[in-house]
VEXRO-609815 format. One record per residue: x, y, z of N, C-alpha, C in turn. Coordinates in steps of 0.1 Angstrom, whole numbers, padded with zeros to 4 digits, always signed. Each point is the difference from the previous one (the first is absolute). Layout:
% residues N
XYZXYZXYZ...
This chain:
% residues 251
-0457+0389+0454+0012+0005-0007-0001-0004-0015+0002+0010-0010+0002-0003-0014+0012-0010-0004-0003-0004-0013+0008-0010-0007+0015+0013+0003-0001+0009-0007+0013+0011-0001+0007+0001+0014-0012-0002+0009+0008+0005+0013+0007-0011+0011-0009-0010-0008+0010-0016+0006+0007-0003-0005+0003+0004-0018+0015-0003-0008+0009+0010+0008-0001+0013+0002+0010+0007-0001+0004+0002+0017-0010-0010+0012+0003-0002+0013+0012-0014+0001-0005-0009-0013+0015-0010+0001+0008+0008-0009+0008+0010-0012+0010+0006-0001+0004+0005+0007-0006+0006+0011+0005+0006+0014+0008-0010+0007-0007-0010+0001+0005-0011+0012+0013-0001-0010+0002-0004-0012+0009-0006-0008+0014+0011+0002-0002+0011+0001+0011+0014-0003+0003+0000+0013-0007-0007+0013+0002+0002+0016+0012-0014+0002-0004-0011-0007+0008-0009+0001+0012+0000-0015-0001+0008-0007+0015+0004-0005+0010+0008+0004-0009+0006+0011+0008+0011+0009+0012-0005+0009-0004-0014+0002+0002-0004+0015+0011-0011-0009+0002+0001-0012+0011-0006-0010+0013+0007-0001-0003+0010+0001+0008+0013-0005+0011-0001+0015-0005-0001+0012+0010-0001+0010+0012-0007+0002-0001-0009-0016+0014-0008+0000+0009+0011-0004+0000+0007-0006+0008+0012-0009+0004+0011+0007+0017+0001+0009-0001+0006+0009+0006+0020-0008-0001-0001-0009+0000+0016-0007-0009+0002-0003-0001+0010+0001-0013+0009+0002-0003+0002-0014+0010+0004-0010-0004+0004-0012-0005-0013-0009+0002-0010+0003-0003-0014-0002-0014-0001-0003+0002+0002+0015-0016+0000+0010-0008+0007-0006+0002+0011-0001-0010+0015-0006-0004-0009-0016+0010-0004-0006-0004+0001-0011-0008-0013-0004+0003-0012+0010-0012-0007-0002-0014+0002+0003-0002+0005+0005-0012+0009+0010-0009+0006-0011+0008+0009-0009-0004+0007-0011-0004-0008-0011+0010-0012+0000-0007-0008-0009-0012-0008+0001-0005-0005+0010-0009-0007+0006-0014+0010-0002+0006+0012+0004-0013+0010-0006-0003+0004-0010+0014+0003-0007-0005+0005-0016-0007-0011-0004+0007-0015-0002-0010-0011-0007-0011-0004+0005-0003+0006+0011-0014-0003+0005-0012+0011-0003+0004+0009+0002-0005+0013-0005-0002+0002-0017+0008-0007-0007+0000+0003-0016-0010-0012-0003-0005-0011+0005-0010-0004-0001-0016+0001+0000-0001+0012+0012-0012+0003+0000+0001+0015-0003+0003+0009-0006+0000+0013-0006-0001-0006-0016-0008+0010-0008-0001+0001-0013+0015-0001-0008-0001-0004-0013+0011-0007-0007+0007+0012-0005-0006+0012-0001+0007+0013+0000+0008+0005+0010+0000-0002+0012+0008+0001+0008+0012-0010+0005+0014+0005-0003+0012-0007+0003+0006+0007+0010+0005-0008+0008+0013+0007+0006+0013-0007+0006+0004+0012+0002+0016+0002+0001+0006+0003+0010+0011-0005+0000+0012+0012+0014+0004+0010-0011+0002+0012+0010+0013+0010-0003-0007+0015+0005+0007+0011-0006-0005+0012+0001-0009+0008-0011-0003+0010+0001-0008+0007-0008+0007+0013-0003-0006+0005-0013+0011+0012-0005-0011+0009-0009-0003+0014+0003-0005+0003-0006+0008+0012-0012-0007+0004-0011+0008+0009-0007+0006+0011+0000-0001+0005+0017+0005+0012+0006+0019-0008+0005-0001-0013-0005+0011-0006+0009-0002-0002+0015-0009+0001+0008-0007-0007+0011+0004-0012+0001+0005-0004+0010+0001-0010+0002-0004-0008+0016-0007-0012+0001-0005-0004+0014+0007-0014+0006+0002-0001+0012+0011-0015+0004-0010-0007-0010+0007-0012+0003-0003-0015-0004-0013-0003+0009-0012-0007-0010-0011-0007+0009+0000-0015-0006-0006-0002+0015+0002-0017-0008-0007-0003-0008-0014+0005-0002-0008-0005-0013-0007+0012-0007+0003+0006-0010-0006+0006-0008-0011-0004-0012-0017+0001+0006-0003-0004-0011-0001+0007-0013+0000-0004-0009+0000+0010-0016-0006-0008-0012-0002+0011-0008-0010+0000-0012+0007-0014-0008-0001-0012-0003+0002-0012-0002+0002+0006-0016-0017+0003-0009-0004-0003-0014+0011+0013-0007+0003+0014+0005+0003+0014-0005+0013+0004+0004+0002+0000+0006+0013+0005+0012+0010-0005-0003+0013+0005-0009+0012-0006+0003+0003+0007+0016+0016-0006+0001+0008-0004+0013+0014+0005+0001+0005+0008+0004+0010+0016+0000+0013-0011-0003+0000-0007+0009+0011-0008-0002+0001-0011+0013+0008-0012-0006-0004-0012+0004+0014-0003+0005+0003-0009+0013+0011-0007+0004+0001-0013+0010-0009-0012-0011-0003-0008+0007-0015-0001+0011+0004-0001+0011-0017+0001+0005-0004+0014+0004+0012+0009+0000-0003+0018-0001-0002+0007-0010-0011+0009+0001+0000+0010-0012-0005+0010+0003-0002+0012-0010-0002+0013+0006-0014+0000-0009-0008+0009+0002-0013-0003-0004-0004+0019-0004-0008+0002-0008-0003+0009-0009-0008+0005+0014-0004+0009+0008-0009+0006+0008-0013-0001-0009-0003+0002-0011-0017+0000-0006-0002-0011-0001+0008-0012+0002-0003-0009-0004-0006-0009+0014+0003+0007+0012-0002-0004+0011-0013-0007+0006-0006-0012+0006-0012+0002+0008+0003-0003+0011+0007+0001+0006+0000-0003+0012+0013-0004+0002+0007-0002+0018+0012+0000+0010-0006-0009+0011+0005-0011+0000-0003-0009+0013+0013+0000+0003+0000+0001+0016+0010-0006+0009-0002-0011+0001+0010-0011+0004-0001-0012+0010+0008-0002+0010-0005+0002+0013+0012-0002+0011-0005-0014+0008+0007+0000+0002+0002-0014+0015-0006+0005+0009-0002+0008+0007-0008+0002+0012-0003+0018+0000-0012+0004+0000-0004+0011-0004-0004+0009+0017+0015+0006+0001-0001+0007+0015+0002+0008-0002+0005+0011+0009+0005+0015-0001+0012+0002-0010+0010-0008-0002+0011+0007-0011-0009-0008-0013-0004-0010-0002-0002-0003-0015-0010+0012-0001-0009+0008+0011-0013+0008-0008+0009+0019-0007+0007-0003+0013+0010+0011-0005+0011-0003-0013+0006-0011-0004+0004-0002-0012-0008+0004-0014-0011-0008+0001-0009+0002-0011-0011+0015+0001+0002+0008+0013-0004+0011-0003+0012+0015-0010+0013-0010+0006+0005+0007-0009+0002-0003-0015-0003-0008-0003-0003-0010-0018-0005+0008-0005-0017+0002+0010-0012+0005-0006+0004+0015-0005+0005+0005+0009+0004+0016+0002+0009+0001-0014+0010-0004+0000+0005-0006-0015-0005+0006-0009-0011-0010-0004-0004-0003-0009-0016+0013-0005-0003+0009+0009-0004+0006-0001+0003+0015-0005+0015-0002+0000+0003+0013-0005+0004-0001-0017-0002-0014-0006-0006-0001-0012-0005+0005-0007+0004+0004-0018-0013+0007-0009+0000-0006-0007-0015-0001-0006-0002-0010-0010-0005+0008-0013+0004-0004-0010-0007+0011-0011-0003-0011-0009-0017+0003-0007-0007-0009-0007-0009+0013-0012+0002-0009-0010-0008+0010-0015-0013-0013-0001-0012+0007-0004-0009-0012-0002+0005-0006-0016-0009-0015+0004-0001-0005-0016-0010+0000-0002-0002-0002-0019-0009+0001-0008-0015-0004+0007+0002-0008+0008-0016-0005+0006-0004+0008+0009+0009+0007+0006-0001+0010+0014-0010+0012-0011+0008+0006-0013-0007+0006-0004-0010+0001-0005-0002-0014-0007-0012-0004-0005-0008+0004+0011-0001-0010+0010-0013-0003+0008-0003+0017+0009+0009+0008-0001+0000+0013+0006-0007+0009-0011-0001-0005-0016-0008+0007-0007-0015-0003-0002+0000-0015+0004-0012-0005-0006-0009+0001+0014+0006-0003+0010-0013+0003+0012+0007+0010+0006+0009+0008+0004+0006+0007+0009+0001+0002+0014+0005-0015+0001+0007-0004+0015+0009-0009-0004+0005-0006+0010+0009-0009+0005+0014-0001-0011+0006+0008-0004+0006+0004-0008+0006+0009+0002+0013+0004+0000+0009+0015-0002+0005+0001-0015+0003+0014-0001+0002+0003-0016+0015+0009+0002+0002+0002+0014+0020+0006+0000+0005-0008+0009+0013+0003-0003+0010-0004+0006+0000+0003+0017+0003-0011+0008-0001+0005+0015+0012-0002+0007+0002+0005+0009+0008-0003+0008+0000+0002+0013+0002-0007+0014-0003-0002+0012+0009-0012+0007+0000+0004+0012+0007-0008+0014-0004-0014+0000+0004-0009-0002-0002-0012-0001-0010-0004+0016+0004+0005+0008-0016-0003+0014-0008+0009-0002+0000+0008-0012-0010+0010+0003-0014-0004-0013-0012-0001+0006-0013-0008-0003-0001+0011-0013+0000+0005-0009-0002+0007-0008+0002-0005-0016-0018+0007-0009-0001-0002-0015-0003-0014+0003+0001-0009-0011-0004-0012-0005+0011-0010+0006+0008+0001+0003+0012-0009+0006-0003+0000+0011+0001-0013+0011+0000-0004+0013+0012-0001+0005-0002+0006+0012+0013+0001+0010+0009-0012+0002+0014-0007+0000+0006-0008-0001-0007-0006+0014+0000-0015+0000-0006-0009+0014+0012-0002+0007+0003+0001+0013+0008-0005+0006-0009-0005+0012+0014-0010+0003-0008-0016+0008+0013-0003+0003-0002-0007+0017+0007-0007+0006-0007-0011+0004+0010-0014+0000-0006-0013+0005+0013-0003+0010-0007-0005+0008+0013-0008+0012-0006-0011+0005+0011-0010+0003-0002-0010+0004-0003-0001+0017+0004+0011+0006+0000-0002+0018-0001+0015+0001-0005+0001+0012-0003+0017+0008+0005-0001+0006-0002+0017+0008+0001+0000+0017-0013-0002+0002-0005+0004+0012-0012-0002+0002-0012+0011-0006-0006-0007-0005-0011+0009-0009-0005+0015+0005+0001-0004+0016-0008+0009+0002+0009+0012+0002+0011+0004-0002+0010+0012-0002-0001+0005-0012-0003-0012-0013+0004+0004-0013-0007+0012-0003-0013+0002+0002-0006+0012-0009+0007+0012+0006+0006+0003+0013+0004+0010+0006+0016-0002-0004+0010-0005-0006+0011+0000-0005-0002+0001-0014-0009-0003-0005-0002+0005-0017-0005+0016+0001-0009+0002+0008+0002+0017+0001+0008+0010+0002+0008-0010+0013+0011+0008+0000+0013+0000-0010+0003-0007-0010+0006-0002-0007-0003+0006-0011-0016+0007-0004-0006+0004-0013+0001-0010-0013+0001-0013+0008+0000-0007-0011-0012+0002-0017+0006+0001-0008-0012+0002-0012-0002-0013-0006-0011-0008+0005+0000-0014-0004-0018-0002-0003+0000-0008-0006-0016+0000-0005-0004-0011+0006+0011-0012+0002-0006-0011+0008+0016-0010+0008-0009-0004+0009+0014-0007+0007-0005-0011+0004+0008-0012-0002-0007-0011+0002+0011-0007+0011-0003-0006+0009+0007-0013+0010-0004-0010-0002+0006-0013-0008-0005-0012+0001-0005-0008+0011-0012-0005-0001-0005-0002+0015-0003+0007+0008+0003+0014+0000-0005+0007+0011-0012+0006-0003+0001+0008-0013-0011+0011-0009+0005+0013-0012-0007+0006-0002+0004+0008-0006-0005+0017+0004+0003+0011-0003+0000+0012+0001-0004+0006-0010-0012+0007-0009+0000+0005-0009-0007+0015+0004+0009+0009-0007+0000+0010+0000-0017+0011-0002-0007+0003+0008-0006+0011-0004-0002+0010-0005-0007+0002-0012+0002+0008-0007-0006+0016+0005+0010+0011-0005+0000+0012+0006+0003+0001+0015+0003-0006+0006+0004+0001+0015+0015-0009+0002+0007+0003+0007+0013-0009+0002-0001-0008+0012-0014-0010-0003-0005-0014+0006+0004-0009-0006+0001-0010+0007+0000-0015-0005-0013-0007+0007-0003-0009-0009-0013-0010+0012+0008-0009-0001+0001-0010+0008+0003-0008+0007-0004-0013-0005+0001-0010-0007-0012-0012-0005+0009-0013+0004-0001-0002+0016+0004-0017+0006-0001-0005-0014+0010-0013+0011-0002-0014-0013-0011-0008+0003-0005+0001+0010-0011-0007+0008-0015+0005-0011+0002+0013-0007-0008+0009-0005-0004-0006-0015+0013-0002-0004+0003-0007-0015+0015+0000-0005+0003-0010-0007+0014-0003-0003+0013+0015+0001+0009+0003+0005+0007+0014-0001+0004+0003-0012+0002-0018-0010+0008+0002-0008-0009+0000-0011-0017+0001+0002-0012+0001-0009+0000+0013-0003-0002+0005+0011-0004+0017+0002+0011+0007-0006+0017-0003-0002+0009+0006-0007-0001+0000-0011-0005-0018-0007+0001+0000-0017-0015+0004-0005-0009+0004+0008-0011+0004-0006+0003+0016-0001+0007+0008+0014+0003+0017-0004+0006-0001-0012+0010-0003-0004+0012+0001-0010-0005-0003-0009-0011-0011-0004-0003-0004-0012-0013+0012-0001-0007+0003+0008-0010+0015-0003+0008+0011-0002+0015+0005+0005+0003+0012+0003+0011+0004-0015+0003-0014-0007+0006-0005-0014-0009+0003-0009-0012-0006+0000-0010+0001-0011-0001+0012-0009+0001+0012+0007-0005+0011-0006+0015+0005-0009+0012-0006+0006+0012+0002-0009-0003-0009-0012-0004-0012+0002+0000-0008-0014-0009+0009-0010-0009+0002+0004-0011+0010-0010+0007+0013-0004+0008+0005+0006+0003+0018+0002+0015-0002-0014+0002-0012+0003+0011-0002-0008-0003+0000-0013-0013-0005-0003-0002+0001-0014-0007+0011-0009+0002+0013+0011-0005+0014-0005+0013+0010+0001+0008-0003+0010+0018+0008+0003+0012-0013-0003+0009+0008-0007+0010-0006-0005+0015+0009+0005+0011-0005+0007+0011+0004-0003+0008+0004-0013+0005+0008-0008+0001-0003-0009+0019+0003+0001+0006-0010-0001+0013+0003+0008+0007+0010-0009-0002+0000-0013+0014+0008-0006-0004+0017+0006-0018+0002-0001-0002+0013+0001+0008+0003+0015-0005-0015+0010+0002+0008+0016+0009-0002+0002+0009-0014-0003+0019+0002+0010+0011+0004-0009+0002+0004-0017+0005+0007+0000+0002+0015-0002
């Protein structure tokens, strides 16, 4: 086992026995929100310094609006923040990378909760103009670069912008071996699902598979922050070729 994958096998352990903290706190919203915290601060340590996140909803310039997720990651360096109220805020849709759930135990209603989030959040538009570097590097070699304005469905893979990541982590299951057949049947749109201690689920691409990766296999909670931290990357980069430009898009 790698140095990464025996640090991030004791964070696991560590998030498994803060879980088992949290049962002093007999409200649930209590509960939830410690849960969230335990992850955001764990999670904002091993993702790039560009990425922050947040509670609240998302809002795009059509007036779209999606429930509350518990962690929204977003553009840390570029991106202002729609509006703030304490540890809630609403968040620019372009400024988006990603929607993690965190539930307490990841069975049939939490997969159906967060397939309705997901569903949400996909009827999203995002509208981006390139900057000066987009255009540059689009004149001087002619790639990796746009020179107009675009616009598209925030899950939809299209142009230079990456599809927003969504990700569920839970602390307890049902039993594994129903989950891939209750995520189907739910249509859940998730790119990776992680159970602490148990494993994780990561989505295959072009088919609406998951593989399966035990903890026995490698940490569950390795296999999550290594998807997210590859499935982010290409927003950190993409960001510095597309720009929201808020006066042109929200008013």
């Amino acid at each position: 086992m790698t140095i990464l994958k025996q640090q991030l096998l004791v964070a696991e352990n560590i998030l498994l026995e803060q879980f088992k903290l949290t049962s002093a706190y007999r409200n649930p919203n209590t509960n939830g929100s410690i849960k969230e915290d335990f992850i955001r601060n764990e999670i904002c340590q091993r993702l790039p310094t560009g990425v922050a996140f947040g509670k609240g909803e998302i809002v795009d310039s059509l007036s779209h609006k999606t429930g509350e997720h518990d962690l929204v990651g977003y553009d840390r360096n570029f991106a202002s923040i729609f509006q703030c109220f304490g540890a809630h805020s609403t968040f620019f849709a372009e400024s988006v990378f990603s929607c993690i759930e965190v539930k307490s135990r990841f069975d049939n209603s939490a997969i159906v909760d967060c397939a309705a989030k997901f569903s949400a959040l996909a009827t999203l538009e995002r509208f981006y103009t390139p900057t000066n570097l987009s255009i540059q590097k689009k004149r001087i070699i002619g790639v990796g670069g746009f020179d107009e304005r675009m616009s598209f469905q925030t899950r939809g893979q299209t142009g230079d912008i990456p599809r927003v990541v969504t990700a569920v982590i839970a602390f307890s299951s049902s039993a594994h071996s129903t989950i891939d057949q209750q995520i189907r049947a739910a249509n859940l749109d998730a790119d990776v699902v992680c159970v602490l201690g148990v494993g994780a689920w990561i989505r295959e691409w072009n088919r609406n598979n998951f593989k399966f990766l035990p903890n026995t296999l490698q940490p569950a909670y390795y296999s999550f922050v290594a998807f997210l931290d590859e499935l982010m990357a290409s927003h950190l980069t993409r960001h510095l070729f597309a720009r929201v430009r808020l006066l042109d898009t929200y008013i």
